[in-house]
N, C-alpha and C positions, 0 to 999 in steps of 0.2 A: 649384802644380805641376798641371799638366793630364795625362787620357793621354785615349787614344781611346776615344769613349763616352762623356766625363763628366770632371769636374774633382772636385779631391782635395781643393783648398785655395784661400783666396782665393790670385787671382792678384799681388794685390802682397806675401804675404808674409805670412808670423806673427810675432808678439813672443812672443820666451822671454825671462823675469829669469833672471840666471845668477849665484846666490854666488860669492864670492871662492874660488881656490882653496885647498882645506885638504892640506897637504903636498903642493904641487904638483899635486894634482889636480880638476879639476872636473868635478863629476856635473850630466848635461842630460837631465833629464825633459819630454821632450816632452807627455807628457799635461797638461802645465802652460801649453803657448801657446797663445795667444788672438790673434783676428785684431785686427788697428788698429781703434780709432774711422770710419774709412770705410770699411770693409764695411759700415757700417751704418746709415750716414745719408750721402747728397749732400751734407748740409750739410757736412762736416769734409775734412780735407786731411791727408793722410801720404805720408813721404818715403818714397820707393820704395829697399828696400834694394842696397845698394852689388852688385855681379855676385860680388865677392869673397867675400858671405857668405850665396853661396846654397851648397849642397849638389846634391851631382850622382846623387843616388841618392834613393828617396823613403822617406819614415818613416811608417810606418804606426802612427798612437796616436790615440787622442782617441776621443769617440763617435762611432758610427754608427747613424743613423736610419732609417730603410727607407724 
């Protein structure tokens, strides 16, 4: 996710592991995703996630560096 002035996140996306639901509900800790193998080397290749399972609002969690 991008906004003006600066990016938020890699642009193709993060991985979250998500457990199975426990009585129909599943808990998503964002402070738990990490970007793909190609943020971080040229050498690797990752599928760029479906439109369907992006989010239309932004999640602010994880570190920030100054």
């Amino acid at each position: 996710m991008t906004r003006a002035g600066g990016a938020d996140t890699y642009g193709a996306g993060r991985y979250l592991r998500v457990a199975a639901p426990v009585a129909g509900r599943t808990v998503l800790d964002f402070h738990r995703a990490t970007h793909p193998p190609c943020a971080h080397t040229p050498f690797a290749t990752c599928p760029l996630p479906p439109l369907a399972n992006r989010l239309p609002f932004a999640i602010a969690a994880g570190e920030r560096h100054p």
